[in-house]
N, C-alpha and C positions, 0 to 999 in steps of 0.2 A: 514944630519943626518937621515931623513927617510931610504933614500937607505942602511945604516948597520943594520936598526932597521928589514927591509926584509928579505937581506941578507940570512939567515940561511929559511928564509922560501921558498925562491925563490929554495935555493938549494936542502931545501926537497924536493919540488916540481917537479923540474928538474930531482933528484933521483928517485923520484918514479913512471915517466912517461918514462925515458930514457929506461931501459928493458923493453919496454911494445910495441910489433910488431903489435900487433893487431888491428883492427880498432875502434876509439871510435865510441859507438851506444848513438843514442840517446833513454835516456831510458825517460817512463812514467813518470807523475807527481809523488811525493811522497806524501803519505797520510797528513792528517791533523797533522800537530806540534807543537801544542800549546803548550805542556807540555814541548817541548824541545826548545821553542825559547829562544836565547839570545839576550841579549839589546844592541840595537848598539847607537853610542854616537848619541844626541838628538842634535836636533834646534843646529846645529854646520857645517850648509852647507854652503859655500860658493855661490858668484851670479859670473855669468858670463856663465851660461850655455845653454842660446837660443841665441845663434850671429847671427843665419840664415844660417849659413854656409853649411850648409848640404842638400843633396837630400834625398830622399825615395826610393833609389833605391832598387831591388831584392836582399836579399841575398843567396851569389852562398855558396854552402860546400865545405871547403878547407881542409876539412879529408883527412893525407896522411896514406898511412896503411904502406909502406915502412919503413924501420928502418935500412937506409944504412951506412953515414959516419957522424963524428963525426961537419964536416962542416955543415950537413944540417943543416937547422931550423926544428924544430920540428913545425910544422903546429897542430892547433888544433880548432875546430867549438866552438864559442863561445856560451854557454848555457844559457837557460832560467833559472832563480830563483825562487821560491813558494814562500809564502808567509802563516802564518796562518788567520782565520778572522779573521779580522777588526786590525790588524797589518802592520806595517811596519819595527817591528824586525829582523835582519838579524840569522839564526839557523843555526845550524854547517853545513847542507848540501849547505846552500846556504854560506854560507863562503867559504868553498872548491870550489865551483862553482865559485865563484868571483877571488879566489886565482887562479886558470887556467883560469878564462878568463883574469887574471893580466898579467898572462906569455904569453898569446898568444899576447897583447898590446904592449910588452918588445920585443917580438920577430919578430914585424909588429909595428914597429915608425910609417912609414907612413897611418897608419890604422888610423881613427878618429871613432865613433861610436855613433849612437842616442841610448838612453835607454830610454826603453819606459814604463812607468807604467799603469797597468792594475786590474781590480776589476772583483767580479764575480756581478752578475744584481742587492741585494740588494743593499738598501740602493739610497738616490737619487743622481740624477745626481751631482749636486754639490760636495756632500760630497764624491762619489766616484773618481767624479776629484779630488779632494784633496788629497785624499788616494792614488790613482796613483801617483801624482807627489812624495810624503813623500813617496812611496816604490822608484822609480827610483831614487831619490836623497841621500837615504838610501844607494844605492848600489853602486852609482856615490863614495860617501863620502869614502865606503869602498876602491873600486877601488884605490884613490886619495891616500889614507892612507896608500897601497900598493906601493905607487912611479908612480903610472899612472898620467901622464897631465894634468889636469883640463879643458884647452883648446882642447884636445882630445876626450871631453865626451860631450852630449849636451841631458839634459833630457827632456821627453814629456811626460803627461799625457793622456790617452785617456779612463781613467775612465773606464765605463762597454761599453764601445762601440766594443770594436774587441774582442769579448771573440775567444778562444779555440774551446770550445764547445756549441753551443749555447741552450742547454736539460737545464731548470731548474731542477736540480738535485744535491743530494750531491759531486758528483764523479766531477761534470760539474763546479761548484764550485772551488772546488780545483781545475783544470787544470788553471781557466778562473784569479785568484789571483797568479798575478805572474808581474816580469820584463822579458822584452825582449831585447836583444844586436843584433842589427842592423850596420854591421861593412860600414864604406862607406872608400872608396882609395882615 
């Protein structure tokens, strides 16, 4: 039942990436969005997401900028998500963000991936581990809701510890609030 419920979104999707020769860039964080976050369903996450299964390894960029036959896969780098403070609401940019990092999971079965949740320096440790895990499992859920594995996904917290940027700053801030998709083979 989910896979019809996507269906038309997959193929948006698809449509609107298939004319497009160009190379995706990655672009900067987007400013602060509180006023545009939307609510994404609440305390509605499934367990099974640390098996151990997974390394830390490098991830390499699998940008293909070619746009040749209608066999290939379309290869796409899976993107980091913001966040506004002290949220872990998913807002229309990061929906789109999840929505192609959906079709790049559809298009790479064998791909499993750690999401990592991430805070800017307030606030104490504790409650920014907290806040990491409820953004990564926030994104995990979405992911899942789009037809991605559940087995496929495996989330970690690591709170304000691996910011972005390390400037206590506004700017620094918003880069350092965010999820990360770490693809493992």
């Amino acid at each position: 039942m989910k896979f019809f419920k996507m269906l038309p979104l997959l193929a948006l999707v698809a449509l609107l990436t298939s004319g497009c020769a160009k190379p995706v860039e990655e672009t900067e964080a987007p400013a602060d969005t509180a006023s545009e976050a939307v609510s994404s369903t609440e305390d509605t996450y499934g367990s099974g997401y640390d098996d151990g299964s997974f390394s830390e390894d490098e991830v390499t960029d699998t940008t293909s900028s070619e746009d040749t036959t209608a066999d290939t896969e379309l290869e796409v780098e899976l993107e980091r998500i913001h966040f506004a403070f002290d949220k872990y609401d998913l807002d229309t940019d990061a929906r789109q963000t999840l929505q192609n990092n959906a079709l790049y999971m559809e298009q790479n079965p064998d791909t499993r991936i750690i999401l990592e949740g991430h805070c800017d320096e307030r606030g104490s440790d504790e409650y920014n581990l907290a806040l990491g895990e409820k953004r990564a499992r926030a994104a995990a859920q979405y992911l899942e809701n789009l037809g991605v594995d559940s087995d496929r996904i495996r989330t970690i917290s690591y709170g304000e510890e691996k910011p972005l940027d390390p400037a206590s700053n506004k700017e620094a801030w918003t880069l350092n609030r965010r999820a990360e998709f770490k693809p493992q083979q």
